[in-house]
C-alpha positions as a Markdown table, in Angstrom:
| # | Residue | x | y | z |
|---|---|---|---|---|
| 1 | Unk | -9.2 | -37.0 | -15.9 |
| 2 | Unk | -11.0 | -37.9 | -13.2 |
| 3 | Unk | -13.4 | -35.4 | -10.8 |
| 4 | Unk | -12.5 | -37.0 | -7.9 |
| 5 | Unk | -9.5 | -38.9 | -7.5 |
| 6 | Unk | -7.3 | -37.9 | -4.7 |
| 7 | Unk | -3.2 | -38.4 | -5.4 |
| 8 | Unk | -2.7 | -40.5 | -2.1 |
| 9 | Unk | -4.2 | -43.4 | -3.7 |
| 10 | Unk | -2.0 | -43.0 | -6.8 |
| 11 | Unk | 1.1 | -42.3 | -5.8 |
| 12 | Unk | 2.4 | -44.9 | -4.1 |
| 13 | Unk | 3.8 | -47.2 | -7.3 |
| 14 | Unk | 7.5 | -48.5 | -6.4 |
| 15 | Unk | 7.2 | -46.1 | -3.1 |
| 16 | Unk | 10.0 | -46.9 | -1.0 |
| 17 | Unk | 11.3 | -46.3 | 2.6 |
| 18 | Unk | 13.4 | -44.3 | 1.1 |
| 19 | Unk | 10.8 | -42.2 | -0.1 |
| 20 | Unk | 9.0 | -42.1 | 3.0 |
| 21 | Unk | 11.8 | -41.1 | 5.3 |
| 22 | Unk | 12.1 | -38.0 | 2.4 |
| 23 | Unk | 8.2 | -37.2 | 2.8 |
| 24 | Unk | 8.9 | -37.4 | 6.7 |
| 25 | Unk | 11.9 | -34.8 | 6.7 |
| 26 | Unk | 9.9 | -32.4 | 4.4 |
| 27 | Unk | 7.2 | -32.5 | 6.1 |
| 28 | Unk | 8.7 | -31.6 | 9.8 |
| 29 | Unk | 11.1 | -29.3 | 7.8 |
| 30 | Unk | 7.5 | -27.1 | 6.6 |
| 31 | Unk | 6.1 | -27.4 | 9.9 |
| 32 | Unk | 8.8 | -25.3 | 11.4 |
| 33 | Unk | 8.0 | -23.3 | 8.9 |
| 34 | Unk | 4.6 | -23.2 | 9.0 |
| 35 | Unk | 4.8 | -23.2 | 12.9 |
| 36 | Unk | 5.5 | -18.9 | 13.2 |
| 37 | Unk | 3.4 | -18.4 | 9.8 |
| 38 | Unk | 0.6 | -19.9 | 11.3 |
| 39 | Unk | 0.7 | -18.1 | 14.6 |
| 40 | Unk | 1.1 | -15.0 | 12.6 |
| 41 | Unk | -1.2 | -14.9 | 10.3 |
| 42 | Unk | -4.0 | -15.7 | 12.9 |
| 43 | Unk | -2.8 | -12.6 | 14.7 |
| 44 | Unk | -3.0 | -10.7 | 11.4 |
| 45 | Unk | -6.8 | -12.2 | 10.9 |
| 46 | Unk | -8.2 | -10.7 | 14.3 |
| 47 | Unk | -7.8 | -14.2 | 15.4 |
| 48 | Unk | -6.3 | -16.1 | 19.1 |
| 49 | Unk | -3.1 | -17.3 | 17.8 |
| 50 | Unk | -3.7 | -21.0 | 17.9 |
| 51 | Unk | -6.3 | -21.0 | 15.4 |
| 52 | Unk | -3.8 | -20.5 | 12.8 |
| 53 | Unk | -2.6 | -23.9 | 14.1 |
| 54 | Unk | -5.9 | -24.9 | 14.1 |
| 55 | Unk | -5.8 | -24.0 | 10.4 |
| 56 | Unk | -2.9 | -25.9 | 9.2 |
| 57 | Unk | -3.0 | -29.2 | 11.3 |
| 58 | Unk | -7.1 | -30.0 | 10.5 |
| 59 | Unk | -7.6 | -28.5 | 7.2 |
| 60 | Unk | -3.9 | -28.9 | 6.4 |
| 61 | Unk | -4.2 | -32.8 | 7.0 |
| 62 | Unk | -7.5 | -33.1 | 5.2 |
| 63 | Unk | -6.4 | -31.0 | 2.4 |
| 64 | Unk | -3.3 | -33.1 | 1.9 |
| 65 | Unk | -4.9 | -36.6 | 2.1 |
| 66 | Unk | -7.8 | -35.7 | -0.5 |
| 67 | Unk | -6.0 | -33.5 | -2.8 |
| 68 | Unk | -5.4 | -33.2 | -6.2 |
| 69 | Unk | -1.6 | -32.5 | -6.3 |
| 70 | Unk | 0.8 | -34.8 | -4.9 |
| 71 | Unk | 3.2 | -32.0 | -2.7 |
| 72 | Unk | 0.6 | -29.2 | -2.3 |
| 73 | Unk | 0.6 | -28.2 | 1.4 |
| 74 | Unk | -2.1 | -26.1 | 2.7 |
| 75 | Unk | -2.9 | -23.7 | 6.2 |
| 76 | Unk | -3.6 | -20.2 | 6.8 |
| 77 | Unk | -2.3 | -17.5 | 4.2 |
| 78 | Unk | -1.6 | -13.9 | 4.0 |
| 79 | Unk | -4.1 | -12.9 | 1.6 |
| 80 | Unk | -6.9 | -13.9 | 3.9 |
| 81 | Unk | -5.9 | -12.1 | 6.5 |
| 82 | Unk | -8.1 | -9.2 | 5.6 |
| 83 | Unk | -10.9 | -10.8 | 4.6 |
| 84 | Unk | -11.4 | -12.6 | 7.6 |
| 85 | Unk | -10.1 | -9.4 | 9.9 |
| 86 | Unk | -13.2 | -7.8 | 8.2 |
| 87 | Unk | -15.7 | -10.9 | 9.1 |
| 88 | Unk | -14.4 | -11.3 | 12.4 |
| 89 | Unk | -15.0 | -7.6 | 13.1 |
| 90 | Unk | -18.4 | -7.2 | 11.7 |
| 91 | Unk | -20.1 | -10.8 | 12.5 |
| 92 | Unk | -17.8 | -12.1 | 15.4 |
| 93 | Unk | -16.1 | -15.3 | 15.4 |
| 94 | Unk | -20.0 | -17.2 | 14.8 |
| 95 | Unk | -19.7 | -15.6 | 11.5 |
| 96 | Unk | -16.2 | -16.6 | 10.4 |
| 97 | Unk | -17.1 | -20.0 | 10.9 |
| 98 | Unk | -20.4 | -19.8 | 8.7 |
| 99 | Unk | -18.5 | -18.1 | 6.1 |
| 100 | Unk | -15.6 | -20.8 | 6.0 |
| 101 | Unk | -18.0 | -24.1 | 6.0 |
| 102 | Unk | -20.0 | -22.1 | 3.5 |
| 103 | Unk | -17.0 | -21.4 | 1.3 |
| 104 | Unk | -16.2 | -24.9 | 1.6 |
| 105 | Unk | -19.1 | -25.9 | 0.4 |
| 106 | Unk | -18.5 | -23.5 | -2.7 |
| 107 | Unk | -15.4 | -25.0 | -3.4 |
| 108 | Unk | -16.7 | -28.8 | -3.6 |
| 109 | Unk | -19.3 | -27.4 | -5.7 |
| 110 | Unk | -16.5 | -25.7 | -8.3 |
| 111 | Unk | -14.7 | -28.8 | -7.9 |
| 112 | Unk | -18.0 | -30.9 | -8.7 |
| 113 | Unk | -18.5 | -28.7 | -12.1 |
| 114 | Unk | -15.5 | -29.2 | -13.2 |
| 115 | Unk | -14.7 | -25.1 | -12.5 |
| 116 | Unk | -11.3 | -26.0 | -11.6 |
| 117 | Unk | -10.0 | -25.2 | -15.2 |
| 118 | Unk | -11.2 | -21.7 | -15.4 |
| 119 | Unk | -9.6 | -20.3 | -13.2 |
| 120 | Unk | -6.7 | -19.6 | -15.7 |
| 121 | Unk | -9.3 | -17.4 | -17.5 |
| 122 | Unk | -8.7 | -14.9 | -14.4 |
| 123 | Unk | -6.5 | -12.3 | -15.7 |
| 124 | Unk | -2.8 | -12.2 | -14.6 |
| 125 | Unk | -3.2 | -8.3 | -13.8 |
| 126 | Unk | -6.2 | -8.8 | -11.2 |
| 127 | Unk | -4.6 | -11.3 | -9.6 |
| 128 | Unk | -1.4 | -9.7 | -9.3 |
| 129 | Unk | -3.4 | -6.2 | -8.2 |
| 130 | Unk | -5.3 | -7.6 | -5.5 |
| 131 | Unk | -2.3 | -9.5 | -3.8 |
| 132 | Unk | 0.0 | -6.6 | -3.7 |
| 133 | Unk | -3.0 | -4.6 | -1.9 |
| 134 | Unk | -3.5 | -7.2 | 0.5 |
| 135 | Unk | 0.4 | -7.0 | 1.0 |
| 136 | Unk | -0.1 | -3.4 | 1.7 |
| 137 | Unk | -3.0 | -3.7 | 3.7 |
| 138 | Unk | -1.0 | -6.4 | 6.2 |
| 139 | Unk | 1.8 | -4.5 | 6.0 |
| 140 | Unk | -0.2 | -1.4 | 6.8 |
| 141 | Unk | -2.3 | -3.0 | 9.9 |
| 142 | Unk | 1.5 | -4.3 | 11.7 |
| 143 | Unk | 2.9 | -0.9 | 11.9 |
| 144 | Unk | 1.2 | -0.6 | 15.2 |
| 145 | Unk | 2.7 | -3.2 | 17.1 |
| 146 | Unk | 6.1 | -2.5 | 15.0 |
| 147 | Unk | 5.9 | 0.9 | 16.4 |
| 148 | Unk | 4.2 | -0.2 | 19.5 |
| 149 | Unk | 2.0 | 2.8 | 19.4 |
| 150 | Unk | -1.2 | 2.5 | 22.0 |
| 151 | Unk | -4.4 | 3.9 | 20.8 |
| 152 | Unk | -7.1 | 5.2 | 23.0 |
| 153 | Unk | -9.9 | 2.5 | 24.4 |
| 154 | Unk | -12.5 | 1.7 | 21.5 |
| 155 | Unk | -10.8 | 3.8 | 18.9 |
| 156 | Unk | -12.2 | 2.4 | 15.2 |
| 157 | Unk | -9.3 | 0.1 | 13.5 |
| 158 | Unk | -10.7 | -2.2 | 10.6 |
| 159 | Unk | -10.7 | -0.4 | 7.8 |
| 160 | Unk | -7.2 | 0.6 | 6.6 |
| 161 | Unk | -7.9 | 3.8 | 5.8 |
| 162 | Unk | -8.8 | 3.8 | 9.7 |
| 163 | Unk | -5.2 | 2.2 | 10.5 |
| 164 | Unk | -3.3 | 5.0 | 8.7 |
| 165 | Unk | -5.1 | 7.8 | 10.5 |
| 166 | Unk | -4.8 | 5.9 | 13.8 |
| 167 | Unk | -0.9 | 5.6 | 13.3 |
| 168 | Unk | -0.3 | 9.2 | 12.2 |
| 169 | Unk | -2.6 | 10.2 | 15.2 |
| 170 | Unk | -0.9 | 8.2 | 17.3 |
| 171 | Unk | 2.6 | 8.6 | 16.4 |
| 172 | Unk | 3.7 | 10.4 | 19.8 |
| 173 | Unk | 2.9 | 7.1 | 21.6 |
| 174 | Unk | 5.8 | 5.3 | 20.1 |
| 175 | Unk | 7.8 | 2.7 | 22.2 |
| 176 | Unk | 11.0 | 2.7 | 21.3 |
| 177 | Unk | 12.0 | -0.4 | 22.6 |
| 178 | Unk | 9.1 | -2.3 | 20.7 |
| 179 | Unk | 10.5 | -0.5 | 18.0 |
| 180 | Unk | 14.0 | -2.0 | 18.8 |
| 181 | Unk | 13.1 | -5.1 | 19.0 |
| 182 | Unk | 10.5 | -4.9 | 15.6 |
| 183 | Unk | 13.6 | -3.5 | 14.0 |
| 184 | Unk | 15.9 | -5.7 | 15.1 |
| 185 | Unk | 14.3 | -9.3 | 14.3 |
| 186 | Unk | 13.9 | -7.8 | 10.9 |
| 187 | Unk | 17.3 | -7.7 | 10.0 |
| 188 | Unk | 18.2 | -11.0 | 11.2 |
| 189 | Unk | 16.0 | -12.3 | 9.3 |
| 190 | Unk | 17.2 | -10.5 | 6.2 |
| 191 | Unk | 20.5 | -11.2 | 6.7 |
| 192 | Unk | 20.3 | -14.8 | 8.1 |
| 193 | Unk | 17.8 | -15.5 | 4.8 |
| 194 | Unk | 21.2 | -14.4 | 2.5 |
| 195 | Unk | 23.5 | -17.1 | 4.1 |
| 196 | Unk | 21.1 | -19.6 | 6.1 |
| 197 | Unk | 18.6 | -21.5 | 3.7 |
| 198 | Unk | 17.4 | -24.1 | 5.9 |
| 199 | Unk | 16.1 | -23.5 | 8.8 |
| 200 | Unk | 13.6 | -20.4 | 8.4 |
| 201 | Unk | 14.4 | -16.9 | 9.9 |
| 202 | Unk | 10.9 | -16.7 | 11.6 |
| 203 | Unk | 11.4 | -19.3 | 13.3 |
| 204 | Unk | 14.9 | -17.7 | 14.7 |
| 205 | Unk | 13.5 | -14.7 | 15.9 |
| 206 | Unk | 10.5 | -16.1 | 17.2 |
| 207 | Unk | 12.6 | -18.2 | 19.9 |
| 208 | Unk | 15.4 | -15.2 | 20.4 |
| 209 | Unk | 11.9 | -13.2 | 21.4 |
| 210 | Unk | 10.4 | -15.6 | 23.5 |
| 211 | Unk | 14.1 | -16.5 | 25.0 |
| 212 | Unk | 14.8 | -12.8 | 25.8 |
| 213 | Unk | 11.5 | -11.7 | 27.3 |
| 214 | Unk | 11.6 | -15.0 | 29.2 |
| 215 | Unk | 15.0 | -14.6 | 30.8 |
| 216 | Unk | 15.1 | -10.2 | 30.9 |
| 217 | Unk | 11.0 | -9.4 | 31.2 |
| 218 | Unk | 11.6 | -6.6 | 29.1 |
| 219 | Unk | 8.4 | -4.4 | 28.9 |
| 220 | Unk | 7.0 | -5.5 | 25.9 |
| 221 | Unk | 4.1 | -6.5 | 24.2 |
| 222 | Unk | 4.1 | -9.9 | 24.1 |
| 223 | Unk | 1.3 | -12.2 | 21.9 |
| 224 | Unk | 0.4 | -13.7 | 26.2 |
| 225 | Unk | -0.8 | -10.0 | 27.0 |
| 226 | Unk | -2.6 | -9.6 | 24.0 |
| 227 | Unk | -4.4 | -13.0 | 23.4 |
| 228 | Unk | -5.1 | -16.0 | 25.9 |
| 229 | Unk | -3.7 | -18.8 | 24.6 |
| 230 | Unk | -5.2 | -22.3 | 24.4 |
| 231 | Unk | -2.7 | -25.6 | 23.8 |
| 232 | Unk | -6.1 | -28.2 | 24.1 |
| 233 | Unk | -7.2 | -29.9 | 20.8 |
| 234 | Unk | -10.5 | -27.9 | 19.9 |
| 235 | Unk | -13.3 | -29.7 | 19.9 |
| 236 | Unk | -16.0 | -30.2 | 17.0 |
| 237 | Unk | -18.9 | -27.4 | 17.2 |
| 238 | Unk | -21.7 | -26.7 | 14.8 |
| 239 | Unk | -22.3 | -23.3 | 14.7 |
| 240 | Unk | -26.0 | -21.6 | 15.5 |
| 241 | Unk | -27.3 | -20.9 | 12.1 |
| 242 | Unk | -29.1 | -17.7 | 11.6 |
| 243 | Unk | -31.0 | -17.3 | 8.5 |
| 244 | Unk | -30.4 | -13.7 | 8.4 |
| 245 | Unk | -26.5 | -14.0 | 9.2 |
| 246 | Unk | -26.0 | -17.0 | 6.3 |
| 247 | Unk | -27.8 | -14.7 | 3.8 |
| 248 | Unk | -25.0 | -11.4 | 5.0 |
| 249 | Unk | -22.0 | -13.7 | 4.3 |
| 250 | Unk | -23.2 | -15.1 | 1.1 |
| 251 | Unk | -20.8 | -12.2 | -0.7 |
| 252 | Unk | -17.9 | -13.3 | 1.7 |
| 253 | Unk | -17.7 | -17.1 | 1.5 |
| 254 | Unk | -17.6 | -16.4 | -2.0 |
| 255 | Unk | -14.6 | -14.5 | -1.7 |
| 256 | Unk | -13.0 | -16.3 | 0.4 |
| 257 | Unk | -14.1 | -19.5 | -1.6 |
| 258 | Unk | -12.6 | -17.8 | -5.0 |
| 259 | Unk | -9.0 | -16.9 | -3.6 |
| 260 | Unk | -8.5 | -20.2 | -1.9 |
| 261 | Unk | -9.6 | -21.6 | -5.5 |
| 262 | Unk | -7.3 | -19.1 | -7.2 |
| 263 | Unk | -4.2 | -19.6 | -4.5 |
| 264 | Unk | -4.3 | -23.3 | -4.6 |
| 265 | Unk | -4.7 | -23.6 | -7.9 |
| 266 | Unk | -1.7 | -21.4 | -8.5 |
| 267 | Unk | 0.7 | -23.7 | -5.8 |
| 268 | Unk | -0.6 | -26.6 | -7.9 |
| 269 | Unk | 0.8 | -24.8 | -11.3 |
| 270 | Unk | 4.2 | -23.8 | -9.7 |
| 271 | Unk | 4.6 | -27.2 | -8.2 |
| 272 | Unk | 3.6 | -29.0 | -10.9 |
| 273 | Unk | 6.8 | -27.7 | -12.7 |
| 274 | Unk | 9.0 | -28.5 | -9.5 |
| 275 | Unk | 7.8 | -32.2 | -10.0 |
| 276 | Unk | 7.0 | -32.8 | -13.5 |
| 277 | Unk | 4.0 | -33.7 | -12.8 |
| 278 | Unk | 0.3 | -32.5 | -13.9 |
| 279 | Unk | -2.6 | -32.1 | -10.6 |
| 280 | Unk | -6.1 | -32.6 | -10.4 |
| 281 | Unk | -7.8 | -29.0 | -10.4 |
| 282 | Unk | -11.2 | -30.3 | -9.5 |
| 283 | Unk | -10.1 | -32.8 | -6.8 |
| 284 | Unk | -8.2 | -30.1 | -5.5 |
| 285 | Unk | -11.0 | -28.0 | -5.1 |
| 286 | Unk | -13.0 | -30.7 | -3.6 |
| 287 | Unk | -10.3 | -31.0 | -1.1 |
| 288 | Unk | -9.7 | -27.6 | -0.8 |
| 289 | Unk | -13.5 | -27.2 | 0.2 |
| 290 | Unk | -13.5 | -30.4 | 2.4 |
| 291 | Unk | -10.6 | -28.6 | 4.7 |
| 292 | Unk | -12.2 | -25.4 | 4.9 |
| 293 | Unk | -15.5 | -27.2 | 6.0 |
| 294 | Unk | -13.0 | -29.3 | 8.7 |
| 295 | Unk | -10.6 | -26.4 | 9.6 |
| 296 | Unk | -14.7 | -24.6 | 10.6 |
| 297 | Unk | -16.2 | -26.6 | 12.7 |
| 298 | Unk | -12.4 | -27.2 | 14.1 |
| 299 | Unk | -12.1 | -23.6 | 15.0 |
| 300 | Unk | -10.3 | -22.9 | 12.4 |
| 301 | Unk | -10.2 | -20.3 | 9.5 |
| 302 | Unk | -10.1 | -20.2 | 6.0 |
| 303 | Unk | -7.4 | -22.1 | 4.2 |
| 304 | Unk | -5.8 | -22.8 | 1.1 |
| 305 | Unk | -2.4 | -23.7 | -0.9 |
| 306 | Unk | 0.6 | -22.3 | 0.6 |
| 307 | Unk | 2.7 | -21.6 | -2.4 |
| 308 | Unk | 5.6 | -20.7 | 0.2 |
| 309 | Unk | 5.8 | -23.6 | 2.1 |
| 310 | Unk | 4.1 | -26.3 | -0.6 |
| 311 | Unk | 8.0 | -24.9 | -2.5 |
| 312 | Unk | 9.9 | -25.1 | 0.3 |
| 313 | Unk | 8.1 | -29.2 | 0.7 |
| 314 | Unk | 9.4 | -29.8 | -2.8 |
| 315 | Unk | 12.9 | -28.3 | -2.4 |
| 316 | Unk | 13.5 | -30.7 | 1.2 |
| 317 | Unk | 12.3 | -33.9 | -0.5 |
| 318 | Unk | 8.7 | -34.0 | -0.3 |
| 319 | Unk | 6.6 | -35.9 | -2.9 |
| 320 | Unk | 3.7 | -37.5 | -1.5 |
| 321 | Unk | 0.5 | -36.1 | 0.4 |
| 322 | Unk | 2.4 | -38.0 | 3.1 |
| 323 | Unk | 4.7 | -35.0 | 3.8 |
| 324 | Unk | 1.6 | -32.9 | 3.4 |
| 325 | Unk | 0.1 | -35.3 | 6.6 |
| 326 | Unk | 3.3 | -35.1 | 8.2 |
| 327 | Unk | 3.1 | -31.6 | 8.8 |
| 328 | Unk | 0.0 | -31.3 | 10.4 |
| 329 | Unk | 0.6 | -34.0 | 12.4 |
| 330 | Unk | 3.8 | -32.6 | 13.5 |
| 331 | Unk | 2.2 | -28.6 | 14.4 |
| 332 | Unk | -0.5 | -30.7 | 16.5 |
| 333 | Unk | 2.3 | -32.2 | 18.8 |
| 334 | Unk | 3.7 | -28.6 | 19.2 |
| 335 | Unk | 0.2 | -26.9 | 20.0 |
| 336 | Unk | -0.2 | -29.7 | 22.6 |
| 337 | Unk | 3.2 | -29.3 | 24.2 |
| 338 | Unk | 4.9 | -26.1 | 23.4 |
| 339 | Unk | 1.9 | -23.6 | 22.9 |
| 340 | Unk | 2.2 | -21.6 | 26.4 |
| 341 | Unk | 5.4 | -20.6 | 25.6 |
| 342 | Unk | 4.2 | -18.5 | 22.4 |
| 343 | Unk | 2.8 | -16.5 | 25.5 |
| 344 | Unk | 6.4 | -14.7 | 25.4 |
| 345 | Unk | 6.9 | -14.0 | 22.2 |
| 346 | Unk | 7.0 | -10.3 | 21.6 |
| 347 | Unk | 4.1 | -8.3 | 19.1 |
| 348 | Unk | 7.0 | -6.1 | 17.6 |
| 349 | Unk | 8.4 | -9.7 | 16.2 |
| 350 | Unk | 5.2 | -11.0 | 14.8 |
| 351 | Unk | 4.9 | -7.5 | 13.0 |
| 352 | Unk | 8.3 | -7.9 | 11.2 |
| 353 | Unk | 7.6 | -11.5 | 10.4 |
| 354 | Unk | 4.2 | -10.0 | 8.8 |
| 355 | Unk | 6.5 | -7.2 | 7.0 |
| 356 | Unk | 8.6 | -9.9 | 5.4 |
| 357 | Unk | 5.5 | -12.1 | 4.6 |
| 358 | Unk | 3.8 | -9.3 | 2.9 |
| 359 | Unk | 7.0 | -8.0 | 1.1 |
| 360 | Unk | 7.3 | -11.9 | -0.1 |
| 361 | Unk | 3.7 | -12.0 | -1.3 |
| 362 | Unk | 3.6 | -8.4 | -3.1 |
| 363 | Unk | 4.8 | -9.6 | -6.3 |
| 364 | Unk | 6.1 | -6.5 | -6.8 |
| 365 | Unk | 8.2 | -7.4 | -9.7 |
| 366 | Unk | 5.7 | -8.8 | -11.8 |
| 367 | Unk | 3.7 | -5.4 | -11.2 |
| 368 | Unk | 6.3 | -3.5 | -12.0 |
| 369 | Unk | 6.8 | -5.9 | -15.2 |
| 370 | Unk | 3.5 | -5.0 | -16.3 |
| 371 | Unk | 3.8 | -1.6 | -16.2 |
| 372 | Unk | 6.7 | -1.8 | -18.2 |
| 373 | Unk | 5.6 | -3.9 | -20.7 |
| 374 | Unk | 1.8 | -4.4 | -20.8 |
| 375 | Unk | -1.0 | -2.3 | -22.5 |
| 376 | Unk | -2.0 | 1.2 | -20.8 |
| 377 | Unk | -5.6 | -0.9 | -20.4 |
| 378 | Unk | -4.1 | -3.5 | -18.3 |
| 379 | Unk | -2.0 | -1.2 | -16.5 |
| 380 | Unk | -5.1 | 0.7 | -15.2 |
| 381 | Unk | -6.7 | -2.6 | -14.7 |
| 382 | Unk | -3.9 | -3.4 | -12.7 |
| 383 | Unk | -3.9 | -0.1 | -10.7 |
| 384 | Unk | -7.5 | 0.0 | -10.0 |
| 385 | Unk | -7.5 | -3.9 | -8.6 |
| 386 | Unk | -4.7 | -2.3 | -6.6 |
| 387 | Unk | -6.4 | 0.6 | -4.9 |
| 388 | Unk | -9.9 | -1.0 | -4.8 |
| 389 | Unk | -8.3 | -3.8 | -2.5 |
| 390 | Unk | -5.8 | -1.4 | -0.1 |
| 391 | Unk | -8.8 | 1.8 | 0.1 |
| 392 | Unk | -12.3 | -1.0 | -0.1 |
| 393 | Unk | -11.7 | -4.9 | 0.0 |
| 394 | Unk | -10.8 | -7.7 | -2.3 |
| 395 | Unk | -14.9 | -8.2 | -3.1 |
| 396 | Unk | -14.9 | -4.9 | -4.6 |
| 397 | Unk | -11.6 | -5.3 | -6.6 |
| 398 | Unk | -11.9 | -8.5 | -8.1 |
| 399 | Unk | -15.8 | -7.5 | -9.4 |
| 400 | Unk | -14.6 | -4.3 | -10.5 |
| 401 | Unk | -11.4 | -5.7 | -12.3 |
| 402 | Unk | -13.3 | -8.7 | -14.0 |
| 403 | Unk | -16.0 | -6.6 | -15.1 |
| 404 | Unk | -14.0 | -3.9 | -16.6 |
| 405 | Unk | -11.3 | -6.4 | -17.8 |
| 406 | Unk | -14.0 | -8.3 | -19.6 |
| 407 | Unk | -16.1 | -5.4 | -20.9 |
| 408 | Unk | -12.8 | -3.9 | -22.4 |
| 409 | Unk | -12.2 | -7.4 | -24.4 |
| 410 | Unk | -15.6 | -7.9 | -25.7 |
| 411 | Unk | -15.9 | -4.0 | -26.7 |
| 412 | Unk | -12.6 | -4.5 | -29.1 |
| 413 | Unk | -13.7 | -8.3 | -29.6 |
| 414 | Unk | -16.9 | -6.3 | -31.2 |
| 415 | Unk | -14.7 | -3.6 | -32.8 |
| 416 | Unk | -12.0 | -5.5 | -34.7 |
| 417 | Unk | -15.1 | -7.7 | -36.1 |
| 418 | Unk | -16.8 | -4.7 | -36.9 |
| 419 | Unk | -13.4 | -3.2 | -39.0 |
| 420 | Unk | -13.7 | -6.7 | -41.0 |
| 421 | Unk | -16.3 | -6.9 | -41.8 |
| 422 | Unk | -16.3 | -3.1 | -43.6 |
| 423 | Unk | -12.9 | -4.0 | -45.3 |
């Protein structure tokens, strides 16, 4: 298998017009979808709520024409959210777009070493204990617009130890109407999800949001008061480099370069069985780290595979990096002409999209699995990956649960040895 060898040029043997009109469908079909995640998630991120469009048409595009699976659909995800709240916070937006290009970088350098193979050797119950604490911590920093609570000018809320405090503190603020609403686009989409398959729930609420605030001007907060909102293609910027600042973020683009290694990988795997087919793990981590450096200098932020909406491509026909294409290309039409109107589109709704995105991503059933069925060691591997990533940050808990996960298998490596030699 080849390093480099992108599945666009190889996948169009006996490739009909059949098959594009598929690739065409799926790929509009996951930019609806893709259209309220993206907007979202860049709200969850500290972000303006474009850039999560930003995200998914550049690196998306990029991503889709290089990579190494053939249905693999890439954008902004919920487990970066934190990550890049944190960088945002503490270096500005100069600093996220270091630490993306840098990651990117990373990522065609794995890809380059042929990396892309270990990352199986990452243990099941790290990766499932940091991604149900970044579900907790999103879940956790969208009960204050859920609640619409208002907190007190310059009040401290990155940490999420600082967002629990704040909400309990702030409780008495509540708005119950925000509340109303929050509550009330979440059971649609729980109930429209049981009968309605195709056309996503987010998407539904999103437009009932923006429909009612448009035609009532119900006193809400809406993303338009919280955000100014840009519908112009961004333009190409190199960032100032600061020797001192590149140095600082050396820990995060790491990060970030490892989970969108890790989460793309992982849509590649579940894909691959969708398909029958096998991916390219080090062309897509070339690709993966050619997007993030495009979705930087793009304004964007990080990216990687989209298990979500790369299975939702498969289940609507999609086959080819064409849908892939298709999707960007279709979000970039709706940032040009329909982005003012995500003005109107109330906070208390992109909270309870972000509930159901992080009750999605929790994998609470394979945690619970492993409880039940696993080793006491991997169970309090699992718990401590857990805690590390809701109480400190994924940097912390995926160090902390490879180091001890690791130690643990060469110390009984050493032992059983040890009891055969003596017998």
């Amino acid at each position: 298998m080849k390093i480099f060898e992108p599945k666009l040029l190889t996948c169009f043997k006996g490739y009909t017009k059949r098959d594009l009109l598929s690739d065409v469908i799926a790929g509009v079909i996951v930019a609806i979808i893709a259209l309220p995640l993206s907007i979202a998630l860049a709200i969850a991120s500290g972000v303006n709520p474009e850039q999560g469009l930003f995200t998914a048409i550049f690196a998306g595009f990029v991503i889709a024409m290089f990579g190494g699976s053939k249905v693999n659909i890439s954008g902004p995800t919920a487990a970066f959210a934190t990550i890049v709240a944190g960088i945002v916070a503490d270096k500005g937006m100069q600093g996220l777009v270091i630490a993306t290009i840098m990651a990117g970088i990373i990522l065609i350098i794995m890809g380059l070493v042929k990396l892309g193979s270990l990352i199986r050797f990452i243990p099941k119950t790290i990766t499932v204990g940091f991604t149900a604490g970044i579900a907790v911590t999103i879940l956790i920093g969208q009960i204050k617009d859920f609640l619409g609570l208002t907190y007190p000018v310059g009040v401290q809320n990155i940490e999420t130890t600082h967002k629990v405090y704040n909400v309990f503190k702030n409780i008495g603020t509540i708005n119950w109407l925000a509340l109303a609403v929050g509550a009330g686009s979440l059971a649609i989409m729980i109930v429209w999800t049981k009968f309605i398959k195709k056309i996503p729930s987010s998407l539904i609420v999103v437009l009932l949001g923006a429909l009612c605030i448009g035609l009532t001007g119900v006193s809400v907060l809406t993303i338009g008061d919280a955000y100014p909102i840009n519908s112009a293609i961004p333009k190409f910027a190199v960032p100032a480099l600061d020797g001192k600042l590149i140095l600082s973020l050396i820990p995060d683009a790491f990060t970030i370069a490892l989970l969108a290694g890790i989460e793309s990988l992982l849509s590649c795997v579940v894909s691959d069985n969708m398909i029958n087919d096998k991916h390219n793990p080090n062309t897509e981590l070339i690709a993966q780290g050619l997007g993030n450096i495009c979705s930087g200098f793009m304004g964007g932020i990080p990216a990687t595979g989209a298990i979500a909406r790369t299975s939702a491509n498969v289940k609507n026909g999609g086959r080819t990096p064409i849908a892939g294409m298709v999707h960007a290309v279709v979000l970039l039409v709706v940032l040009l002409l329909l982005m003012p109107y995500a003005s109107l589109i109330p906070m208390p709704i992109i909270a309870s999209i972000l509930f159901i995105v992080a009750y999605n991503m929790s994998e609470w059933r394979h945690f619970v699995s492993i409880c039940k069925t696993k080793k006491v060691v991997d169970i309090v591997i699992l718990s401590l990956t857990f805690v590390l990533t809701v109480v400190f940050n994924l940097v912390i808990a995926i160090a902390v649960g490879l180091v001890l996960h690791y130690a643990i298998f060469f110390a009984l490596k050493l032992i059983n040895k040890k009891k055969q030699t003596q017998n």
